[in-house]
Structures are given as C-alpha cells and as structure tokens.
C-alpha positions in Angstrom: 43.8 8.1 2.5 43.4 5.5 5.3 46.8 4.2 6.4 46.6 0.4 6.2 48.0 0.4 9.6 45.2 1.9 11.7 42.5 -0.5 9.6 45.0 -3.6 10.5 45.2 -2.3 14.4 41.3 -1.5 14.3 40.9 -4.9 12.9 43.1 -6.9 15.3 41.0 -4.6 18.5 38.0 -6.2 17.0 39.0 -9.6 17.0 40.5 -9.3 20.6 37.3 -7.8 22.0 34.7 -10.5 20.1 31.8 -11.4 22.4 28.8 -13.5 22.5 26.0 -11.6 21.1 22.7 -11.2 22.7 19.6 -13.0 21.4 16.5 -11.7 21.1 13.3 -12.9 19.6 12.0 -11.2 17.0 9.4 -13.5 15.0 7.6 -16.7 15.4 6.5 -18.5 12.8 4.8 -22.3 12.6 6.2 -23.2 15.8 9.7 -21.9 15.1 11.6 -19.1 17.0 13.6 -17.1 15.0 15.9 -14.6 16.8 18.1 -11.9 16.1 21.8 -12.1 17.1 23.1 -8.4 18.5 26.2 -7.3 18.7 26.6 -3.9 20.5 29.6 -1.3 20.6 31.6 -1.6 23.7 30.7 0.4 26.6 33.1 2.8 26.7 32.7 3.6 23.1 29.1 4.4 23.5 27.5 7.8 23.3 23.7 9.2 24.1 23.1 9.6 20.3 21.7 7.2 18.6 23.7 4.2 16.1 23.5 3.6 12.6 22.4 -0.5 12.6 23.3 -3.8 10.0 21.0 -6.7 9.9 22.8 -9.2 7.7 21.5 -12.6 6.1 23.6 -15.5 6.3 24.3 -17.8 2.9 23.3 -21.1 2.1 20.8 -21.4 -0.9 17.6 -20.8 1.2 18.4 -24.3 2.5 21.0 -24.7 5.1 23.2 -21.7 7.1 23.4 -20.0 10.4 23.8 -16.2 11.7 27.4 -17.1 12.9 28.7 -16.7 9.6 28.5 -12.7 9.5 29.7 -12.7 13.3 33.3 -11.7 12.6 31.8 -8.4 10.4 29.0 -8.0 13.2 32.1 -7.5 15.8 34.1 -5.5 13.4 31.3 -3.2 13.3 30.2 -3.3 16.8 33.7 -1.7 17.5 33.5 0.7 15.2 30.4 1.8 16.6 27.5 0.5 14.6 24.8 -2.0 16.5 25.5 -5.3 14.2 23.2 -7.9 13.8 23.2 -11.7 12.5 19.2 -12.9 11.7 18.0 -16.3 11.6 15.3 -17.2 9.1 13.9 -20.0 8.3 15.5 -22.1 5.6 14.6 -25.5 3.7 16.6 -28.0 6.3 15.5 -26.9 9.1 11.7 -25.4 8.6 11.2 -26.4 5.6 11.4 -23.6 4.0 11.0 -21.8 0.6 13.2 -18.3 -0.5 9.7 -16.7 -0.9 9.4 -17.8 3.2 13.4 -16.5 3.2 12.2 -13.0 1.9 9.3 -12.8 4.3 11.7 -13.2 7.2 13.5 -10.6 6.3 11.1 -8.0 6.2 9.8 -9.0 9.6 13.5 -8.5 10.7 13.7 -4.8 9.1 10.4 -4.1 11.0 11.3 -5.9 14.4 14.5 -3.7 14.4 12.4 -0.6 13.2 10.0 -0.9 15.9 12.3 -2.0 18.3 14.6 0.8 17.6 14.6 3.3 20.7 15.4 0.0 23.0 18.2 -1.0 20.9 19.8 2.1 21.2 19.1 2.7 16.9 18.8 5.4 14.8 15.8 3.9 12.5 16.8 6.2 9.6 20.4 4.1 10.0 19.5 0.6 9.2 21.3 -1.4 6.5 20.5 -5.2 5.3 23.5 -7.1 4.6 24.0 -10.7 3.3 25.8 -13.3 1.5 24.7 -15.5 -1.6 21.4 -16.1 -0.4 21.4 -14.3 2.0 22.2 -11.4 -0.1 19.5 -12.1 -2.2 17.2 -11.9 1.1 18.7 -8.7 1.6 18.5 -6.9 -1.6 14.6 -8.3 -2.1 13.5 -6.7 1.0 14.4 -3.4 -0.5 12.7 -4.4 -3.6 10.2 -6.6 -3.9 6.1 -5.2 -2.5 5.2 -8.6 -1.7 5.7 -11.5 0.8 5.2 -9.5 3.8 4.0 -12.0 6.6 0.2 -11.8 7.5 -1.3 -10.1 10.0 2.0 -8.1 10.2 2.2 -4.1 10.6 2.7 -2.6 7.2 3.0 0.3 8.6 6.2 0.1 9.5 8.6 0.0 6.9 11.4 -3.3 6.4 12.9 -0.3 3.7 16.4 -0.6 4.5 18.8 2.3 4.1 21.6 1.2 2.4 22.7 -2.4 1.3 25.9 -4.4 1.5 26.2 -7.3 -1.0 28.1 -10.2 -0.8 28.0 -12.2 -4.2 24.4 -12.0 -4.0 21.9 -13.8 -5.5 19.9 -11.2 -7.0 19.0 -12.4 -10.6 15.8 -15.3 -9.9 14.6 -15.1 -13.8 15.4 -17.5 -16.7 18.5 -18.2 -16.2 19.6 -17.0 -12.6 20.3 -18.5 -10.0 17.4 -20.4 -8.4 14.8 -19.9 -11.3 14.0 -23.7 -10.5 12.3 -22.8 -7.1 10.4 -19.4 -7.8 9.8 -20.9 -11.4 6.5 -18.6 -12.9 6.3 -16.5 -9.5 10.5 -15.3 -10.4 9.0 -11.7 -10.6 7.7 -11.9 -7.2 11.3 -12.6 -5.3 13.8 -11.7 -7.9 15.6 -8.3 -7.0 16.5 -7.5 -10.4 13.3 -7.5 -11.6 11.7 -5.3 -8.9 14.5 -2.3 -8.9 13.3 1.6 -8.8 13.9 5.4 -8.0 14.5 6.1 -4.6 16.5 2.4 -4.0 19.3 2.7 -0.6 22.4 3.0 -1.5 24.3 -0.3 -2.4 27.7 -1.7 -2.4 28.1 -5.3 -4.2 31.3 -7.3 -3.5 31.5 -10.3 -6.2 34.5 -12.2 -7.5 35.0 -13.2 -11.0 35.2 -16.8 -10.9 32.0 -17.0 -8.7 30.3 -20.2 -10.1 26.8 -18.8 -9.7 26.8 -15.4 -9.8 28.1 -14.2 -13.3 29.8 -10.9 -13.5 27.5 -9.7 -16.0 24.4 -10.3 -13.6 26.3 -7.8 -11.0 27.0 -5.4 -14.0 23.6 -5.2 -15.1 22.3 -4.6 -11.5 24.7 -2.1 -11.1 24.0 -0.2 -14.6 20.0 -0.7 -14.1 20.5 0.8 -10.4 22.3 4.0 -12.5 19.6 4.7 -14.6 17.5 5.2 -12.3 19.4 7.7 -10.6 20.6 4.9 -7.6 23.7 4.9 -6.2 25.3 1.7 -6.6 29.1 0.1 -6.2 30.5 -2.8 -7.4 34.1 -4.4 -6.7 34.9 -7.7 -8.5 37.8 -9.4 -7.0 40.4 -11.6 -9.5 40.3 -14.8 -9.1 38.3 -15.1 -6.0 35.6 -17.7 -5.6 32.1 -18.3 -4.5 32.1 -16.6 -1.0 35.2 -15.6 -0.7 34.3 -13.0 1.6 34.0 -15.3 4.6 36.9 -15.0 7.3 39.4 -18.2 7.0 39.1 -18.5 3.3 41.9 -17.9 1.0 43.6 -15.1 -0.2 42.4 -11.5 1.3 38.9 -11.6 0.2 37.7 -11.0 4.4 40.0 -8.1 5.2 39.2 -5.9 1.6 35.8 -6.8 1.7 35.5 -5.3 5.4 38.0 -2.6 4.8 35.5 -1.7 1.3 32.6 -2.0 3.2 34.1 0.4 5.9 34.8 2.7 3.3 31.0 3.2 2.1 29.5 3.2 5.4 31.9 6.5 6.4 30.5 7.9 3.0 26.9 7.5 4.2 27.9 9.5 7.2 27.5 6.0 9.6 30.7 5.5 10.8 33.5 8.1 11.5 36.6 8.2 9.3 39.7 6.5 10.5 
C-alpha cells in the first residue's frame, strides 16, 4: 500500500516545480482561437519512450470557465510523468456557445493531440479525457456520442479516448438531468448515458453526495450500465462534499483524495509507475 508520506512529498514536489504551460493552437473556429494548455514532465524526469497524455475539460455549465482550473492536476501529473493538458472550448459567454459546440471541441482536441502525437512526445494509445461538471460531461461524450464532429474535420483519426477521469460530471442530458433545457429533443445526441457501449475506456467517476446537480443515483446507474456491458468503471462518492469539491482551495480534502484516487487508477492502467 502507498505510504501517505511519499504521495504528501510527491505532492508538495509538484506544487514547488509548477510552471507556466505552453500554448498551442489546436482549432479555429468562427473567428475564435482555441488552444491547448501543455504541461510537460520535467526534463530530467524524461525518457526516449513515449508518455501516456490527459486532456481535461474545465467546468462551468457550457457557459463560463477556463483551462486554469485543472492546472494544479495538470502539474501533479506532469511530475509524475504524464504530458497534462488544460483545453479551451468554446462556451456560451464568450463564443456563444451551445454544449453540442462544447462536445464538438472536444473531439477536435482528442484528434489535434492524436495527430499531433509524435511532436508532443505522446504515446497515442495513452490518451485520457478528463473534466469537471461540464466539463466532464464534454469528456465522457467524446467517448460516447457518433456525432458532433466538426466539418470538414479528419474522421479518420480517432477523438476515442483511452480511459476517463470524472469529476461530478454531467453525464445524464435526458428528462430530468442536468441540462435537458438546452439539448431539449436532440438529449440523445449529447447525453453520455444514453450513448454508452462495449468496448468504452476505462473510467473512474469522483462525485460527492450532496452534489446539488448530479444525484448519486445518476453516477450509480452509469456505473451499473457501464458493468453490463462488460466496461470497467469506478465510482467514489465523497460524504458530505459539495458540487466541485474536487477543485484545490475548497474545503475539506476533496483535492488531495481525488488526485491521490486518480493516481491510483492511472498506475492500474499501466500509465504511471507505482510509488
């Protein structure tokens, strides 16, 4: 078992290297640039072979948010050896956006990343999407929904991510869920739940139990349905913990055993090497 003291001093190592990321391009879209924040492992922590990648999806339902808010897990994982990476997409306040836009960003992320993958230093067999609220719901409909893929884009390159990590996503669009009132009649289109299947990545869902919008029975029922059809799928509900509670500064320990959880899985899939 882990000893709690080398995840602390890995954790305080991360925090005390943090850097600016480096911005890239990857789509542009109705006048808008939308770039891809990259965090990389430290130099002298590098090797020839080729990383396992995250792209994650900030939060802010599909209206407001930026890629800063997964920085401090991008770092974390950047110094445990993993190419991180924050993406912009367009959202309602800034682009006027709609979550069917949301979800069409973030399958020209998967591919940018894909195809850029050699460059980055990626092994494009490696590549998880990770998010928060809404931007877990971008995540998980990327490896679910066959739609929304932007035109004129290569479909033959796959946005297929490899795993997923879930922060009280919003994955449930039908009668009901969360943000029914947007997709409306087209729920089926964008709503995760309604699109799952054999051969889905492997997930791991983090969710407290006095989230407001997320009930735990939606997270249940994703993670039975994903089961039965032979997926693998985790999920850790947190007592008493709130709407992202996963988000460094906020209350209680929600950051640290959300990142130590998430650590855990990733060393399961072979991505990262046990502590």
């Amino acid at each position: 078992m882990r000893s709690i003291f080398g995840f602390l001093a890995l954790f305080i190592s991360s925090v005390l290297w943090a850097h600016d990321p480096d911005l890239q391009i990857y789509k542009e879209v109705d006048g808008h640039t939308l770039n891809m924040h990259i965090f990389t492992p430290p130099t002298d922590t590098q090797e020839k072979e080729l990383k396992p990648a995250i792209v994650f999806f900030f939060g802010g339902g599909w209206v407001g948010g930026t890629p800063t808010q997964f920085y401090p897990q991008c770092e974390y994982l950047a110094a445990r050896g993993m190419v991180a990476m924050s993406a912009e997409y367009r959202v309602k306040s800034r682009h006027h956006a709609t979550p069917f836009d949301c979800v069409e960003d973030g399958k020209s992320a998967l591919r940018w990343v894909r195809t850029h993958a050699e460059k980055l230093g990626i092994d494009p067999d490696r590549i998880a999407a990770g998010g928060g609220s809404a931007g877990g719901h971008v995540a998980a409909a990327v490896a679910t929904v066959p739609g929304l893929n932007a035109p004129g884009e290569e479909l033959s390159v796959s946005c297929l991510p490899d795993a997923l990590v879930l922060f009280n996503p919003v994955y449930d669009n039908g009668p009901g869920g969360f943000g029914h009132a947007k997709a409306k009649e087209r729920y089926k289109e964008i709503s995760p739940l309604h699109n799952l299947s054999e051969g889905m990545p492997p997930t791991i869902v983090f969710l407290g139990d006095q989230d407001n919008l997320i009930p735990v029975s939606t997270a249940e029922k994703f993670r039975d349905d994903m089961r039965k059809l032979g997926n693998r799928s985790e999920l850790f509900v947190y007592p008493g913990q709130v709407h992202g509670f996963f988000n460094q500064g906020k209350l209680g320990n929600g950051y640290k055993l959300t990142l130590a959880e998430m650590d855990r899985f990733l060393v399961s899939l072979g991505w990262l090497k046990k502590q």
